[in-house]
C-alpha positions as CSV (number, residue, x, y, z in Angstrom):
1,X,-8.9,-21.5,-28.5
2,X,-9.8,-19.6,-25.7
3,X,-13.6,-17.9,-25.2
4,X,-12.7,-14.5,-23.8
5,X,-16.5,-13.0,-24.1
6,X,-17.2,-15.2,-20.8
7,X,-14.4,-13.0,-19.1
8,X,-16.2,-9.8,-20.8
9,X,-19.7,-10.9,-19.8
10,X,-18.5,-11.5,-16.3
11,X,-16.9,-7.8,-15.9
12,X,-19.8,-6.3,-17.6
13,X,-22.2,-8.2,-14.4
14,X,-19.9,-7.8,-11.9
15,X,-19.9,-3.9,-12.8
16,X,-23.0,-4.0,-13.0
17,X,-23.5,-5.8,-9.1
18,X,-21.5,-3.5,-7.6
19,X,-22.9,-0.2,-9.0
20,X,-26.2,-1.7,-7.6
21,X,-24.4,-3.0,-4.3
22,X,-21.8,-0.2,-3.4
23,X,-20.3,-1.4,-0.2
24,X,-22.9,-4.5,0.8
25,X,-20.0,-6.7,1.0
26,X,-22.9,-9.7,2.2
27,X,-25.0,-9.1,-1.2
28,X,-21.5,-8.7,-3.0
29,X,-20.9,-11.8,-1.7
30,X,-24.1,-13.6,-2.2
31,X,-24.6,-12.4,-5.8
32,X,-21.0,-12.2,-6.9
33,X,-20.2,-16.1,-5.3
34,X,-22.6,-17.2,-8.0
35,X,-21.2,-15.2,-11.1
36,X,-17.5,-16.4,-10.5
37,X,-19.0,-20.2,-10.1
38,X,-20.7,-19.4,-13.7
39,X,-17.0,-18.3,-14.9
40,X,-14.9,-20.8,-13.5
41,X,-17.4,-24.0,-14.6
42,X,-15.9,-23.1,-18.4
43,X,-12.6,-24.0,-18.8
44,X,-11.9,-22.2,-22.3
45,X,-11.4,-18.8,-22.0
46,X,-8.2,-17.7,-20.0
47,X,-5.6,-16.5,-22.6
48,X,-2.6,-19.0,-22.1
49,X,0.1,-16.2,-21.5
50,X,-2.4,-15.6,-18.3
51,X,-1.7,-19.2,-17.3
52,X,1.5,-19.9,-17.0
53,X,3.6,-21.2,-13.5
54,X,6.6,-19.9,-13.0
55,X,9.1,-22.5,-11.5
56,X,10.6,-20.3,-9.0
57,X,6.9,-18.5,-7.0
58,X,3.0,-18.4,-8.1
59,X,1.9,-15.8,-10.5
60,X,-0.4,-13.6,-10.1
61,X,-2.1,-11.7,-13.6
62,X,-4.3,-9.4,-13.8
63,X,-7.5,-9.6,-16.0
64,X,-9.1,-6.4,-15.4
65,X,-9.4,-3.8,-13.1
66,X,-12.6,-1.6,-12.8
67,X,-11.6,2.2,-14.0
68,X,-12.5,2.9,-10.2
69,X,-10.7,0.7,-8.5
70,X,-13.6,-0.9,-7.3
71,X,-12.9,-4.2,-7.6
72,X,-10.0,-6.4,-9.5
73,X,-10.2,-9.9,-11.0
74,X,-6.9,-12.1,-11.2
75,X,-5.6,-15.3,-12.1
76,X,-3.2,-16.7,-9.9
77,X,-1.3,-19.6,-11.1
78,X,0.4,-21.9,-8.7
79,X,3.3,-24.5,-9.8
80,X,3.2,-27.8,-7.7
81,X,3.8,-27.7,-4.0
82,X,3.5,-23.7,-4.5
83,X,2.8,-21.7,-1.7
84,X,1.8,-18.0,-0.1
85,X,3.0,-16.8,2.6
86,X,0.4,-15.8,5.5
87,X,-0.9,-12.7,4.7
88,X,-3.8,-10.3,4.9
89,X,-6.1,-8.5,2.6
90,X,-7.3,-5.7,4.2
91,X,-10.6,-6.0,1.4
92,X,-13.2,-8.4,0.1
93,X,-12.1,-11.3,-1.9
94,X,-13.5,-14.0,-3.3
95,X,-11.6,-17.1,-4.7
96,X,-12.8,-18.9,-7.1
97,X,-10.8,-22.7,-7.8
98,X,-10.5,-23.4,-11.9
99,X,-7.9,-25.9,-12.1
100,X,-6.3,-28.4,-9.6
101,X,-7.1,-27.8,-6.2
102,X,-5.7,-25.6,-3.3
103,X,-5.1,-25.6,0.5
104,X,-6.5,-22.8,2.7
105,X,-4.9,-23.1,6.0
106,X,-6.8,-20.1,8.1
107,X,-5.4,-17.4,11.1
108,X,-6.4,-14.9,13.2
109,X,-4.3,-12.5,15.6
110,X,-5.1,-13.1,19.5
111,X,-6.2,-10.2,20.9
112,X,-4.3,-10.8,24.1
113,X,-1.1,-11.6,22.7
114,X,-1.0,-10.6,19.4
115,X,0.7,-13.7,18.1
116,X,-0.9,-15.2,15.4
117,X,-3.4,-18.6,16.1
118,X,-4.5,-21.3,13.3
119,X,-8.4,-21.9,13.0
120,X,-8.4,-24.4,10.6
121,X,-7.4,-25.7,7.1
122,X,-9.8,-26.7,4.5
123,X,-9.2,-28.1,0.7
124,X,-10.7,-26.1,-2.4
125,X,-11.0,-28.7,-5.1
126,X,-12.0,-27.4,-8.9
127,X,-15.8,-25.8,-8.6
128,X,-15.0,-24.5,-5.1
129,X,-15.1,-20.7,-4.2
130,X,-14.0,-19.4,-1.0
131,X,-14.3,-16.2,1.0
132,X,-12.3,-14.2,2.2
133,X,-12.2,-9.9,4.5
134,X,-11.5,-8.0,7.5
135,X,-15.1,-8.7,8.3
136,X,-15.0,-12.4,8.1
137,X,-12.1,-13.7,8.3
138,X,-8.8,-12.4,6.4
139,X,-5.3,-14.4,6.9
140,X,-4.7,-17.0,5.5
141,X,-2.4,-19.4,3.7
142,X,-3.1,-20.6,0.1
143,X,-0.6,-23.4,-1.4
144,X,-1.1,-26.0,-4.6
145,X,-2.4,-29.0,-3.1
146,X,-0.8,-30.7,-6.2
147,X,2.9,-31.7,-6.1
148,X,3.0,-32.7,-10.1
149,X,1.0,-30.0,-11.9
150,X,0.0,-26.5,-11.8
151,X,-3.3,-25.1,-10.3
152,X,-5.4,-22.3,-11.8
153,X,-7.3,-20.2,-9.6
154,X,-9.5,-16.6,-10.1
155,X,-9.9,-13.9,-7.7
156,X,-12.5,-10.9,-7.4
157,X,-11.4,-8.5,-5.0
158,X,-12.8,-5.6,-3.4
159,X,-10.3,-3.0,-5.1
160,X,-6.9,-3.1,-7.1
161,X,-5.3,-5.5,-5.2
162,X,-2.3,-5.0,-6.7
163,X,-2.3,-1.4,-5.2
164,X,-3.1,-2.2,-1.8
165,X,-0.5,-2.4,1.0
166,X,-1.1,-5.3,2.8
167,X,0.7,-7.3,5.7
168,X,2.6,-10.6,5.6
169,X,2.5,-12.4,9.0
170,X,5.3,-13.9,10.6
171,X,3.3,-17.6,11.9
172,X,5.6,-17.9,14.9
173,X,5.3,-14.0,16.5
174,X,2.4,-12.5,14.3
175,X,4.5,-9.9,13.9
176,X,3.4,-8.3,10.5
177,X,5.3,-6.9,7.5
178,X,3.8,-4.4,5.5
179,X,3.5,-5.2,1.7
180,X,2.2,-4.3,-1.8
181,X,1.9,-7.2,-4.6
182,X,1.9,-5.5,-7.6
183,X,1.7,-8.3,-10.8
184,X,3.1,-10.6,-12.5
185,X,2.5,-9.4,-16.0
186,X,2.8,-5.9,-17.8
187,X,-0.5,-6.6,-19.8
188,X,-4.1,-7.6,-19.5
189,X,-6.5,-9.4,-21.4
190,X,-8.3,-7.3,-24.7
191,X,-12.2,-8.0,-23.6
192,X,-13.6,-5.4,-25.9
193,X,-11.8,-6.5,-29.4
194,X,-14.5,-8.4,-31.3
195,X,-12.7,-8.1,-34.8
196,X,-12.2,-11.9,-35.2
197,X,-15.8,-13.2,-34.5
């Protein structure tokens, strides 16, 4: 059984943060890190249909999408040894571990030569929530760390992420290939039914 009013109470705040925070991406940050560690403690309310691998890539599902466009949250769901390509975001993101564990390996573009330069790696087990924009930092790699089960992870992004043309990076050149994720899945959760409490 699955407790969907956490999702709903974490939209309604995190509507409610960024109506207050417009475009502080550093208060964002600092006040949005600690509502998606709330969410992500409880392990009971993501709908199974939003949680399953797919053998052949990782899934990604959205949950909601603010009627602006201000911000996304989505589940992506990594089967073992999974793996993203190295890509960019072009917005805010935060990403928040609720299953398993994941691998962030990190990049950024030399100025000089415009290939593309590692900067380090770093684990994300369960609990963890990581950071990611232009402003800070924004290619990366994300890939299960788990080669015999499936890793669960939820992301808050600065707009619909699904909607935003991005760039996948080729690790050898940095050459960069433009890009636009769409979803996995045609539906999204129903936060606002209450009819069977």
């Amino acid at each position: 059984m699955t407790s969907i009013a956490r999702l709903r109470n974490f939209v309604r705040a995190f509507t409610l943060l960024v109506d207050q925070s417009g475009n502080d991406e550093a208060r964002i940050f600092s006040h949005g890190r600690a509502l998606l560690s709330e969410l992500i403690s409880h392990d009971d309310w993501l709908p199974e249909e939003f949680a399953q691998p797919n053998p052949e890539h990782y899934q990604q599902y959205l949950l909601h999408c603010d009627p602006l466009e201000r911000f996304s949250v989505v589940s992506f769901v990594w089967g073992p040894g999974q793996t993203t390509p190295v890509h960019d975001h072009t917005v805010w993101g935060m990403v928040g571990v609720m299953r398993g564990a994941e691998t962030c390996e990190e990049f950024e573009v030399e100025f000089a030569t415009g290939r593309l330069r590692p900067t380090g790696s770093h684990q994300l087990p369960v609990g963890a929530v990581d950071l990611v924009s232009p402003r800070i930092g924004d290619i990366h790699k994300v890939s299960n760390t788990l080669s015999d089960r499936a890793s669960i992870s939820i992301h808050v992004y600065g707009a619909n992420i699904g909607a935003v043309k991005r760039h996948i990076f080729e690790p050898g050149t940095g050459s960069a290939k433009d890009f636009v994720s769409g979803y996995s899945g045609r539906v999204v959760p129903n936060l606002w039914d209450r009819s069977t409490q």
